[in-house]
C-alpha positions in Angstrom: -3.2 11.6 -21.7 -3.3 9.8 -19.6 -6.0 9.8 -16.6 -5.3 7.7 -14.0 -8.4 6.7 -11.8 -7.3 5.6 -8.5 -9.8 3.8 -6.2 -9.4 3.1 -2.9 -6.6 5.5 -2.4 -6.1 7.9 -0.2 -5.5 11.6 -1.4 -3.7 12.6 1.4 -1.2 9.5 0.7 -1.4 9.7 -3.2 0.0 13.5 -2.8 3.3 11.9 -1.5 4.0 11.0 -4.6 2.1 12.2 -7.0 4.9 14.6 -8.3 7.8 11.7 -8.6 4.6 9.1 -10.5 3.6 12.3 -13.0 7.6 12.9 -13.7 8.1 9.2 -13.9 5.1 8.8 -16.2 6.0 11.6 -18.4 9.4 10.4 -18.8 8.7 7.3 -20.0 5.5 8.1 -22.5 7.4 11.5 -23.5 3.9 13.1 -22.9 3.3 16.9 -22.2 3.5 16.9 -18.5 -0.2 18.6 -18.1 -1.9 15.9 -20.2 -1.4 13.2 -17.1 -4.1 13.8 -14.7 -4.4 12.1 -11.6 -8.2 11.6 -10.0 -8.4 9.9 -6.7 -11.9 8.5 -6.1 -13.7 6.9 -2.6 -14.6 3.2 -3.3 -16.5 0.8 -1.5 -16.4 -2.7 -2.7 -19.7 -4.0 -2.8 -20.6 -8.0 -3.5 -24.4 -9.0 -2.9 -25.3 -7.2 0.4 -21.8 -7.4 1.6 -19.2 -4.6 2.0 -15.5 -5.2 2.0 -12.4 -3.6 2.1 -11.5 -1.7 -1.2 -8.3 -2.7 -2.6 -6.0 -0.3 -4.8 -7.5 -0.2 -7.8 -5.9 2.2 -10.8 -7.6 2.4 -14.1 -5.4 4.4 -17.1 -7.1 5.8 -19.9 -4.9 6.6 -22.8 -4.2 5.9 -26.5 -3.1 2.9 -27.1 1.1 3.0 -26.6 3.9 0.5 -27.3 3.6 -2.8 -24.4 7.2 -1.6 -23.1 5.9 1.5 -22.3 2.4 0.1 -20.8 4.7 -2.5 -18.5 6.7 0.4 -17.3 3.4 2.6 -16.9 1.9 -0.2 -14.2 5.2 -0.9 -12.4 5.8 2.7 -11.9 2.2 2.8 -10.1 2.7 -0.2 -8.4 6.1 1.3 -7.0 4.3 4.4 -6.1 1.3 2.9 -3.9 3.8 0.3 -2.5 6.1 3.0 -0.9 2.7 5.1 0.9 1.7 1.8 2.3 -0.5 -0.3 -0.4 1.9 -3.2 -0.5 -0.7 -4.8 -3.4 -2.6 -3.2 -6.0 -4.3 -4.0 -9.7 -3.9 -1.6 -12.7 -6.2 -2.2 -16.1 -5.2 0.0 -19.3 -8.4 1.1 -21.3 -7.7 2.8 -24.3 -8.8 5.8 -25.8 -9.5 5.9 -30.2 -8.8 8.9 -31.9 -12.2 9.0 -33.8 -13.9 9.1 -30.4 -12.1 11.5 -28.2 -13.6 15.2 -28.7 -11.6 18.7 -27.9 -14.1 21.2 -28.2 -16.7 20.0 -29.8 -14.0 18.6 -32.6 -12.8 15.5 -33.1 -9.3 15.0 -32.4 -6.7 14.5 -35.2 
């Protein structure tokens, strides 16, 4: 873990850095490199009948982690969307429990 869920982001401008925010991420959380997974998804941002311009919007699932680390987690993907052109952006931590999170059929331990 984690997943980040990036909304309103482009792929195409997410792939710049994508390598650099997975090294950066992995460095700080001293995670296995193939547990961070990165999922762009289209957003439209809907309120009543109105549409409006999506705004970069990151959601991390993981297991809970130190606030140190959680600061460093958001201002590495703040710096990352800031330097392909998404000058402002929100990121919300969700966390993950042990007793719910299933490999296989099996609870993990």
């Amino acid at each position: 873990m984690p997943f980040l869920r990036f909304h309103a982001v482009e792929k195409s401008r997410l792939d710049l850095v994508g390598e650099r925010l997975i090294s950066e991420i992995v460095r700080t959380l001293g995670c296995p490199r193939e547990t961070v997974v990165r999922g762009p998804i289209d957003s439209s941002f809907i309120s009543g009948h109105e549409q409006f311009q999506a705004y970069p919007f990151v959601k991390v699932e993981y297991f809970k982690r130190p606030l140190e680390q959680q600061n460093a987690v958001a201002k590495i993907i703040f710096e990352c969307l800031k330097e392909i052109g998404y000058p402002e952006s929100d990121v919300y931590f969700s966390f993950l429990e042990k007793d719910c999170y299933y490999e296989n059929g099996e609870v993990i331990k």
